[in-house]
TORKOL-4160 file (C-alpha; in steps of 0.2 Angstrom, whole numbers, padded with zeros to 4 digits, m for minus):
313
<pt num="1" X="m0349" Y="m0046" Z="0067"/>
<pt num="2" X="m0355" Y="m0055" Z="0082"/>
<pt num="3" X="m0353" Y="m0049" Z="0101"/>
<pt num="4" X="m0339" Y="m0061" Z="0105"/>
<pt num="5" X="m0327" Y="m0055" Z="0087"/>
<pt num="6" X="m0332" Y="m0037" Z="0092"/>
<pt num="7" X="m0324" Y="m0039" Z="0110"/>
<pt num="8" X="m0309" Y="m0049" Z="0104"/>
<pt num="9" X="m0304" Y="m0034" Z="0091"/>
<pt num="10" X="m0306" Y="m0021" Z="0104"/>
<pt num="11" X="m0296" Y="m0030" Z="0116"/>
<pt num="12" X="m0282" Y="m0031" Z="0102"/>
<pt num="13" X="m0284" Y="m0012" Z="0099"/>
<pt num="14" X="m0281" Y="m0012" Z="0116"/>
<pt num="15" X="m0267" Y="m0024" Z="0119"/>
<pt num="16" X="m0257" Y="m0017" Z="0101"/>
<pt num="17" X="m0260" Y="0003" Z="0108"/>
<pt num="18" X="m0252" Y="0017" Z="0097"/>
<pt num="19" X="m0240" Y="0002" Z="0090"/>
<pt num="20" X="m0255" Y="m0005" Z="0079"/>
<pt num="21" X="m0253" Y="0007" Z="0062"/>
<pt num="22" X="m0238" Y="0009" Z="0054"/>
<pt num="23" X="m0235" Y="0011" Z="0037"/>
<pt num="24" X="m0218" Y="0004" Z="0037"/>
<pt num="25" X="m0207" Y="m0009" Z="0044"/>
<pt num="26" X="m0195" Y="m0009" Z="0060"/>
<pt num="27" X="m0188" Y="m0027" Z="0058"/>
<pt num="28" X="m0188" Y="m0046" Z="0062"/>
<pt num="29" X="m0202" Y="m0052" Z="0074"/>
<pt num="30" X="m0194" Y="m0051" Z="0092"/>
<pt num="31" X="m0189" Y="m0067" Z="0103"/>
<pt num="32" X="m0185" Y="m0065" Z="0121"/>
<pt num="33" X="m0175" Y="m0049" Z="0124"/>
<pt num="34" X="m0166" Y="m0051" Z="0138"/>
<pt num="35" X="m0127" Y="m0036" Z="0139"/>
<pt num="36" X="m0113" Y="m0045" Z="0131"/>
<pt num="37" X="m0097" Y="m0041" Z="0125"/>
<pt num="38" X="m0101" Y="m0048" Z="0109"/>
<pt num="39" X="m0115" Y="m0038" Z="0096"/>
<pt num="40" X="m0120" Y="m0045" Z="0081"/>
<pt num="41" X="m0123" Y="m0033" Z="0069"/>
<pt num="42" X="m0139" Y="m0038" Z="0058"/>
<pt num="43" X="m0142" Y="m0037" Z="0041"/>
<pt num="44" X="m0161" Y="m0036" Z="0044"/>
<pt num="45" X="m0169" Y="m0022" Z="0034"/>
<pt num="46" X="m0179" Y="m0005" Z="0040"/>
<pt num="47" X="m0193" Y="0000" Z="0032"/>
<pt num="48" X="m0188" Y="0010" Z="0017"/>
<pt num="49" X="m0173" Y="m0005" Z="0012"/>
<pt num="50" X="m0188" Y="m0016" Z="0011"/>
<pt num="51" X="m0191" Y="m0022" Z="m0008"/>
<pt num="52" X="m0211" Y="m0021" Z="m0009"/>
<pt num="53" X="m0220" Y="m0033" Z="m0019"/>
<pt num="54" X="m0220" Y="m0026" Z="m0041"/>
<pt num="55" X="m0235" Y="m0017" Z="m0041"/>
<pt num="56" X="m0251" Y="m0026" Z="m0048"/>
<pt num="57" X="m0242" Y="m0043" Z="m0039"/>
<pt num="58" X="m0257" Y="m0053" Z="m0028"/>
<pt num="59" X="m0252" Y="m0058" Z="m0013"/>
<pt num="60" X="m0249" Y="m0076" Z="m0010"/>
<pt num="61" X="m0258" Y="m0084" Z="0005"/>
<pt num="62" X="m0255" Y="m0097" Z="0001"/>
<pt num="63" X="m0237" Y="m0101" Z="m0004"/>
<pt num="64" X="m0224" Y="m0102" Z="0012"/>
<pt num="65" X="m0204" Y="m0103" Z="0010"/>
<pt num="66" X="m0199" Y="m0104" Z="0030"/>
<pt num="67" X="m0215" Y="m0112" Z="0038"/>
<pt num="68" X="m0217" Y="m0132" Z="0037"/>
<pt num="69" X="m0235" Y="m0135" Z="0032"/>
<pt num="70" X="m0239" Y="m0142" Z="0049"/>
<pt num="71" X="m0228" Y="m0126" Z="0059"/>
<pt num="72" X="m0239" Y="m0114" Z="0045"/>
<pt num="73" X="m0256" Y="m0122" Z="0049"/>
<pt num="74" X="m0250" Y="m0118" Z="0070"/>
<pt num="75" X="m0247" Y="m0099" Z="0063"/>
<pt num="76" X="m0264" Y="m0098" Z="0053"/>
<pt num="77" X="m0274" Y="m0104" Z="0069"/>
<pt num="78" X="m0266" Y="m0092" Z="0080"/>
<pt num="79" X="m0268" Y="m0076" Z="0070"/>
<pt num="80" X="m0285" Y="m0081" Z="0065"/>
<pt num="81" X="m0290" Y="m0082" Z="0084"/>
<pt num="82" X="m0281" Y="m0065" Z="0089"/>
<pt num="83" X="m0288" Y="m0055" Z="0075"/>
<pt num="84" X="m0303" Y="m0065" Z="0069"/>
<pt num="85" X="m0313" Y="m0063" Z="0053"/>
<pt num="86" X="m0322" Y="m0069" Z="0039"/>
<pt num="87" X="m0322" Y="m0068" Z="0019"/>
<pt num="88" X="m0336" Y="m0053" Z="0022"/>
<pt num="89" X="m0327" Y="m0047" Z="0038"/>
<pt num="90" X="m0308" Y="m0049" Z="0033"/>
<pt num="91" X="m0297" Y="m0052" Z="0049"/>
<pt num="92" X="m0278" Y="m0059" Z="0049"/>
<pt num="93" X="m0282" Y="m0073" Z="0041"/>
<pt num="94" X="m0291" Y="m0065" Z="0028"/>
<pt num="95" X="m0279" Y="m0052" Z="0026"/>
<pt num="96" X="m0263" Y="m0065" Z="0023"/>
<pt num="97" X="m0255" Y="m0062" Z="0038"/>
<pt num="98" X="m0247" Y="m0078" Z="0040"/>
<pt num="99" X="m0242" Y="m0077" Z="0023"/>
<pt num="100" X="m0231" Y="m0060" Z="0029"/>
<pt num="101" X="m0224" Y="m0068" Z="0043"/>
<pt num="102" X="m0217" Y="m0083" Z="0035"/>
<pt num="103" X="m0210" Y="m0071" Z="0021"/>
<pt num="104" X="m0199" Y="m0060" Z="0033"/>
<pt num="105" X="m0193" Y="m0075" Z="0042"/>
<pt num="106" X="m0188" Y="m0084" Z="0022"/>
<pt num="107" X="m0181" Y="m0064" Z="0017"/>
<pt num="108" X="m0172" Y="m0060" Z="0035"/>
<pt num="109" X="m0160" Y="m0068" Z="0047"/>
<pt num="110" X="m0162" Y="m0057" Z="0061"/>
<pt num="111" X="m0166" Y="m0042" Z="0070"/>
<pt num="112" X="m0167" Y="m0025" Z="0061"/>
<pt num="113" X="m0158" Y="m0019" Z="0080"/>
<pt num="114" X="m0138" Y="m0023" Z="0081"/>
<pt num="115" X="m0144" Y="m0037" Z="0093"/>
<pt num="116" X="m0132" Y="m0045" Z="0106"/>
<pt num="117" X="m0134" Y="m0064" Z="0106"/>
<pt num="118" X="m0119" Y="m0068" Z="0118"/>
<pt num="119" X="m0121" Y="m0069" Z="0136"/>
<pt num="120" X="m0119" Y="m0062" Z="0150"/>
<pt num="121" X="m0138" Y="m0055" Z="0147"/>
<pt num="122" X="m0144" Y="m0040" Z="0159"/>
<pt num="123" X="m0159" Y="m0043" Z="0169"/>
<pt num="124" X="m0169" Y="m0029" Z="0175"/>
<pt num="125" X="m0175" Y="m0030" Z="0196"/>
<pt num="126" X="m0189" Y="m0020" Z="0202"/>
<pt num="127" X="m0184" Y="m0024" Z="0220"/>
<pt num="128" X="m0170" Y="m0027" Z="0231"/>
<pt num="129" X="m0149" Y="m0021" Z="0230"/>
<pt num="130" X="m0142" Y="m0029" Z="0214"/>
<pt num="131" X="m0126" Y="m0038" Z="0219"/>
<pt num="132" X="m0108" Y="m0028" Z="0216"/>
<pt num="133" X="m0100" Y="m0043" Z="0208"/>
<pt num="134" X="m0107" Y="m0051" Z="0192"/>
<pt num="135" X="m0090" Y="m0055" Z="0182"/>
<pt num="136" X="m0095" Y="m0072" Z="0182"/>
<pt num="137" X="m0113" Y="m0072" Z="0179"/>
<pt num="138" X="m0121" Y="m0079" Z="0163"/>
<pt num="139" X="m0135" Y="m0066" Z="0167"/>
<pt num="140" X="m0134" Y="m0050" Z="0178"/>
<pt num="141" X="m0144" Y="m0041" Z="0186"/>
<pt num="142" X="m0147" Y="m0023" Z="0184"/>
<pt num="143" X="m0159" Y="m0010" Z="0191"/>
<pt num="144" X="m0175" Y="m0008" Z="0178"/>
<pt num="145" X="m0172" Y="0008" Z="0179"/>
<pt num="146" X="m0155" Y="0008" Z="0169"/>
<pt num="147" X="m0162" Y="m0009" Z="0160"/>
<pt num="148" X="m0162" Y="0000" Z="0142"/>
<pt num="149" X="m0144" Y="0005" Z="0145"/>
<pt num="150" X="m0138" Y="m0011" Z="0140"/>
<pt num="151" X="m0146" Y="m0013" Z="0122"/>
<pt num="152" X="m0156" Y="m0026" Z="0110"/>
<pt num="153" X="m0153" Y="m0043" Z="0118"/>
<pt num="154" X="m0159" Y="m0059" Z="0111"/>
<pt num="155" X="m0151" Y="m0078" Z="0114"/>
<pt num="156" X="m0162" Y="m0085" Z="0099"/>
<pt num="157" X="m0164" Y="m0078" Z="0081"/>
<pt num="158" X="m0184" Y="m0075" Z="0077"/>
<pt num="159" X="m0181" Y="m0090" Z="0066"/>
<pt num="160" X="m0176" Y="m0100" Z="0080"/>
<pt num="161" X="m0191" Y="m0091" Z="0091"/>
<pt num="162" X="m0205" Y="m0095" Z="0080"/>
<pt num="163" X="m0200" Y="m0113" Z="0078"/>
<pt num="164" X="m0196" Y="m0119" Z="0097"/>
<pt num="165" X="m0211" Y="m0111" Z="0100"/>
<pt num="166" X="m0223" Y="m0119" Z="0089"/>
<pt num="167" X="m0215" Y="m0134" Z="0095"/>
<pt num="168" X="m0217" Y="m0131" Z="0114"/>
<pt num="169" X="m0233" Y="m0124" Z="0111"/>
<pt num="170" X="m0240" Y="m0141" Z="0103"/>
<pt num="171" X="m0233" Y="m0150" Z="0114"/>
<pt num="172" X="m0241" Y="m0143" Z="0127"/>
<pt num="173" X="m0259" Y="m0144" Z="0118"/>
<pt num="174" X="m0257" Y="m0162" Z="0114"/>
<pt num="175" X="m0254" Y="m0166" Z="0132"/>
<pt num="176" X="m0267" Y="m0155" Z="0143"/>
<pt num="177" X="m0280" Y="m0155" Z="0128"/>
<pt num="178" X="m0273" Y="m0171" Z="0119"/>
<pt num="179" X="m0273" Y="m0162" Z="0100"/>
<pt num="180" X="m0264" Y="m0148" Z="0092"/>
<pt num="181" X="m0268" Y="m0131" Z="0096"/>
<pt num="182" X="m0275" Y="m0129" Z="0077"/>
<pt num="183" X="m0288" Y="m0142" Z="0080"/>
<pt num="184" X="m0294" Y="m0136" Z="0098"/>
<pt num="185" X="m0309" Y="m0128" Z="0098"/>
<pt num="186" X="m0311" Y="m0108" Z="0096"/>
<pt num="187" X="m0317" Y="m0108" Z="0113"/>
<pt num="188" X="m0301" Y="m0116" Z="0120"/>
<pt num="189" X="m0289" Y="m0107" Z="0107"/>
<pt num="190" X="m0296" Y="m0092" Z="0115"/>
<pt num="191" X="m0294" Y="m0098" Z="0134"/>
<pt num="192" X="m0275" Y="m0102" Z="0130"/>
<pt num="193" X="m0271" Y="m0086" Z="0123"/>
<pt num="194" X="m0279" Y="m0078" Z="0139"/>
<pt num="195" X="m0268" Y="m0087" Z="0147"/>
<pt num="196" X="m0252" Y="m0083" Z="0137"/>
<pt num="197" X="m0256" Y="m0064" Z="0139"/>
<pt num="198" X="m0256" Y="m0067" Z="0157"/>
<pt num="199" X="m0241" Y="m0072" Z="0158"/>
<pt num="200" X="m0236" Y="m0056" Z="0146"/>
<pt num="201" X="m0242" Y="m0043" Z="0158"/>
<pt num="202" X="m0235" Y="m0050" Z="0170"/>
<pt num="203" X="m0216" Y="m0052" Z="0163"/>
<pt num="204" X="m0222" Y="m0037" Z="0158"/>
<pt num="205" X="m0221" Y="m0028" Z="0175"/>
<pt num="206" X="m0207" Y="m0037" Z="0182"/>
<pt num="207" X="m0222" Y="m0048" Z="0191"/>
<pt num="208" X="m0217" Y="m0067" Z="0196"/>
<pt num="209" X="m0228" Y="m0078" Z="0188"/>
<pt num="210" X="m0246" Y="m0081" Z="0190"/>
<pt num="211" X="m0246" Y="m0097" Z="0201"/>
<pt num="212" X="m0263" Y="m0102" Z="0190"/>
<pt num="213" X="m0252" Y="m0102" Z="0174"/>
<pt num="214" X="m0235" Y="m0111" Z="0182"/>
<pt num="215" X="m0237" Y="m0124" Z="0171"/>
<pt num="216" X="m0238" Y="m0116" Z="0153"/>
<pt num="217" X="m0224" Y="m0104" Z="0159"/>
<pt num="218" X="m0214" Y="m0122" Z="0164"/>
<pt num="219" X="m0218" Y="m0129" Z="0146"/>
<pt num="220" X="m0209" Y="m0118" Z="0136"/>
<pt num="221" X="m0189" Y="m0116" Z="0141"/>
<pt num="222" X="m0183" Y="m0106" Z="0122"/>
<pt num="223" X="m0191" Y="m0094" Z="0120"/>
<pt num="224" X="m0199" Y="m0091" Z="0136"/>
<pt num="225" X="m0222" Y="m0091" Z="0135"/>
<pt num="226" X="m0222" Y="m0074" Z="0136"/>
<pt num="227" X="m0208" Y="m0071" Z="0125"/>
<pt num="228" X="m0217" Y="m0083" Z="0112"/>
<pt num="229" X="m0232" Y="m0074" Z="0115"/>
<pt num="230" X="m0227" Y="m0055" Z="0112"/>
<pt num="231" X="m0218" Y="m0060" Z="0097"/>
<pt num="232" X="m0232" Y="m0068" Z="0089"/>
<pt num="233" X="m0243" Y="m0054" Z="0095"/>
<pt num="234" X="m0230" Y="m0041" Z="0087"/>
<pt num="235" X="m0229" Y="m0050" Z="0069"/>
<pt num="236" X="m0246" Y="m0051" Z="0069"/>
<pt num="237" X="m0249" Y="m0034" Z="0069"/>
<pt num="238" X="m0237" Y="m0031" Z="0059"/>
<pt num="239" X="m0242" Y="m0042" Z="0044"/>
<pt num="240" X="m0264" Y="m0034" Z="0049"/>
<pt num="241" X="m0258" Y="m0016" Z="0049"/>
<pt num="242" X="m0242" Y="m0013" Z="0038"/>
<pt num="243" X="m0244" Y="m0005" Z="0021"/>
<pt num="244" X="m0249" Y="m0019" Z="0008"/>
<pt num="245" X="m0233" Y="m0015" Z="m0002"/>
<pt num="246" X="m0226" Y="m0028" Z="0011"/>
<pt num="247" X="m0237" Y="m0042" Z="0007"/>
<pt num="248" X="m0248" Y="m0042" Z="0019"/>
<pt num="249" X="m0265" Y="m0031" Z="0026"/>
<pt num="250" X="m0274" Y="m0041" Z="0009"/>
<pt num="251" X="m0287" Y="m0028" Z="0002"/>
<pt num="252" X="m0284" Y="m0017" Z="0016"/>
<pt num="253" X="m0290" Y="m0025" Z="0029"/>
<pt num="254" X="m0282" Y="m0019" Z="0044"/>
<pt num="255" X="m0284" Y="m0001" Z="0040"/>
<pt num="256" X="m0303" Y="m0002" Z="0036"/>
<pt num="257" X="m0303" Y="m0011" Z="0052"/>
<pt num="258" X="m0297" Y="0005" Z="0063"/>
<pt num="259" X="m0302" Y="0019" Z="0049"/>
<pt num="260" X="m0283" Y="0022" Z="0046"/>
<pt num="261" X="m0281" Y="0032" Z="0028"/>
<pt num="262" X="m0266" Y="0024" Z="0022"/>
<pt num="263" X="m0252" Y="0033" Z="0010"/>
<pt num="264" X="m0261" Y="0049" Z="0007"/>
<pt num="265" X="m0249" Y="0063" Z="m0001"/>
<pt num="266" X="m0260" Y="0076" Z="0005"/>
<pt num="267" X="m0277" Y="0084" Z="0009"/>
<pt num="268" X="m0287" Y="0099" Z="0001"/>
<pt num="269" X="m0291" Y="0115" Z="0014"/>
<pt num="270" X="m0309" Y="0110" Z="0010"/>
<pt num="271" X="m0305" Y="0091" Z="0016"/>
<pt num="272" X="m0298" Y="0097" Z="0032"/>
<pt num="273" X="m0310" Y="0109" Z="0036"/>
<pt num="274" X="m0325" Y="0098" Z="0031"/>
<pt num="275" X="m0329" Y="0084" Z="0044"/>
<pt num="276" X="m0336" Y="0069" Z="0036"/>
<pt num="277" X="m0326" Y="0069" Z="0020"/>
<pt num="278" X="m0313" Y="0054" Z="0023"/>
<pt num="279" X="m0304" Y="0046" Z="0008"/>
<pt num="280" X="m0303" Y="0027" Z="0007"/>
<pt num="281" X="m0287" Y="0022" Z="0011"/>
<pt num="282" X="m0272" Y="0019" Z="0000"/>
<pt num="283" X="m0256" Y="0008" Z="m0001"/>
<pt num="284" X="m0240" Y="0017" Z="m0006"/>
<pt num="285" X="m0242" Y="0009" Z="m0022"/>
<pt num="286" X="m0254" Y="0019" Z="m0028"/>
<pt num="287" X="m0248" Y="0037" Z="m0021"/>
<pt num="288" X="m0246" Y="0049" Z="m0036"/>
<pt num="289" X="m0230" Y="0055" Z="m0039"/>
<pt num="290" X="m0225" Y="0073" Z="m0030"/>
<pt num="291" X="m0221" Y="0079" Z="m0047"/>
<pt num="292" X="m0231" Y="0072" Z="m0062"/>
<pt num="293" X="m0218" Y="0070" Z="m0078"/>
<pt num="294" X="m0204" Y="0075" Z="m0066"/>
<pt num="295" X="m0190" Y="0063" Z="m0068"/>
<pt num="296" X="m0192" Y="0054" Z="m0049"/>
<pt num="297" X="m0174" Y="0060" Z="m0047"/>
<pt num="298" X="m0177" Y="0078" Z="m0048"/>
<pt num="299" X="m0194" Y="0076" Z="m0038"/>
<pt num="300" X="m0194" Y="0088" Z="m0021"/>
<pt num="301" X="m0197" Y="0084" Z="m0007"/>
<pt num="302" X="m0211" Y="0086" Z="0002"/>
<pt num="303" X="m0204" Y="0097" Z="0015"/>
<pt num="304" X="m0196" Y="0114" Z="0011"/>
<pt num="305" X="m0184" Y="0122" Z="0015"/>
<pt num="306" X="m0171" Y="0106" Z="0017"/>
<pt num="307" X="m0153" Y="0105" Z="0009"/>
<pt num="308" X="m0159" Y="0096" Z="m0006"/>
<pt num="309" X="m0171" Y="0109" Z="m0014"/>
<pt num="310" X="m0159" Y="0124" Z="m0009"/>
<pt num="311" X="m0174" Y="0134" Z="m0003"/>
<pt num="312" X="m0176" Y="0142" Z="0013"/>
<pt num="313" X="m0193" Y="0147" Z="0022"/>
């Protein structure tokens, strides 16, 4: 791994914190999330409702069901830049990613969160009185403080999302750098994601927009830059780090990446209390039942003492 790939990774160790790992699924890639009388309850599906792939089935990079082939070329460049790699050193790219993505958007409709798509939509201030009378208002204001009072909020579907911003995202790179962003080179890919996570941190923080960046913000109206960006950045690690049952993190990838054991169903004393005896990782697919020859319907489960087993301890 060069210099330059080694810094990108740890700065999306970084940027994805304890969020990075997770064996399952919470949902649809978010849009922007910005109260309405009017919920939409998703079908979306949580983790354990999510059909894994038949075990032994390959992953298909390859094959897409929601993505044009010029809107899945746009999502290949952009994982490939945030977590970079090659055939000996897999990164998202490697390790299907977009392949992942496009399959929750073709499986999904929406949000995995009952998800208000109706305005008025809250939006939380960091300064100043928020005004007594909204009735009117397509967006309200509300104190940050109380901002998770008012629930999931989204004005476009992830669907919606990932296509308006492919499309605003190209046509801002064929205008300032007179291609596509998938034909730009590395160097600049990189600079214009720099730029995009500027604009994150600051939406971030309640912060106005960096005046250095005015004009990406200005390019994207649907979702919002940052809004694009954080959702891309969340699918993304989603698709590296997820269990492969899901169709993504090829070979393991992701979790080789960040020493992350995977499904183990549990250690020896001597594997606890010895250092340097790690296991490689494991997909769900390959965890051993709790019960060898059990019927899985009468297997225990793995914590004592609950309603189910009838024991007490």
């Amino acid at each position: 791994m060069t210099d330059d790939r080694a810094l990108t990774r740890r700065r999306l160790l970084q940027l994805a914190g304890g969020t990075a790992v997770a064996v399952g699924l919470a949902g649809c890639g978010s849009g922007d999330r910005t109260a309405s009388p009017e919920v939409r309850v998703s079908t979306d599906v949580d983790a354990v409702a999510w059909p894994p792939l038949p075990p032994g089935t390959p992953p298909q990079c390859n094959v897409h069901r929601f993505f044009t082939t010029a809107e899945a070329a746009v999502v290949d460049a952009l994982v490939a830049r945030i977590i970079p790699g090659d055939a000996r050193d897999p990164g998202a790219r490697e390790a299907c990613v977009p392949a992942y993505i496009d399959d929750k958007l073709a499986r999904f409709p929406s949000f995995a969160t009952p998800t208000y798509f109706q305005p008025p939509f809250a939006k939380p201030v960091t300064t100043g009185p928020v005004p007594p009378d909204q009735r009117d208002a397509e967006t309200i204001l509300v104190d940050a403080a109380d901002a998770h009072l008012y629930g999931f909020q989204a004005d476009l579907t992830p669907q919606e999302s990932w296509r308006k911003g492919i499309a605003a995202l190209q046509a801002y790179c064929r205008r300032r750098h007179g291609r596509p962003f998938e034909h730009m080179a590395p160097a600049r890919q990189d600079a214009l994601l720099d730029r995009f996570q500027a604009l994150k941190d600051a939406s971030d923080h309640g912060a106005p927009v960096p005046t250095a960046h005015a004009d990406l913000d200005a390019a994207f109206a649907g979702p919002s830059a940052s809004g694009f960006f954080g959702m891309v950045l969340e699918d993304t690690y989603e698709g590296m780090f997820a269990d492969p049952a899901y169709g993504g993190n090829k070979g393991m990838a992701g979790w080789l990446l960040i020493g992350y054991p995977g499904a183990q169903r549990a250690y020896t004393p001597d594997e606890v209390l010895t250092p340097g005896t790690d296991r490689p990782p494991q997909s769900l697919g390959q965890m051993p039942h709790m019960h060898p020859g059990m019927p899985e319907g009468d297997a225990m489960l793995p914590m004592a003492g609950t309603l189910r087993t009838g024991t007490r301890r």
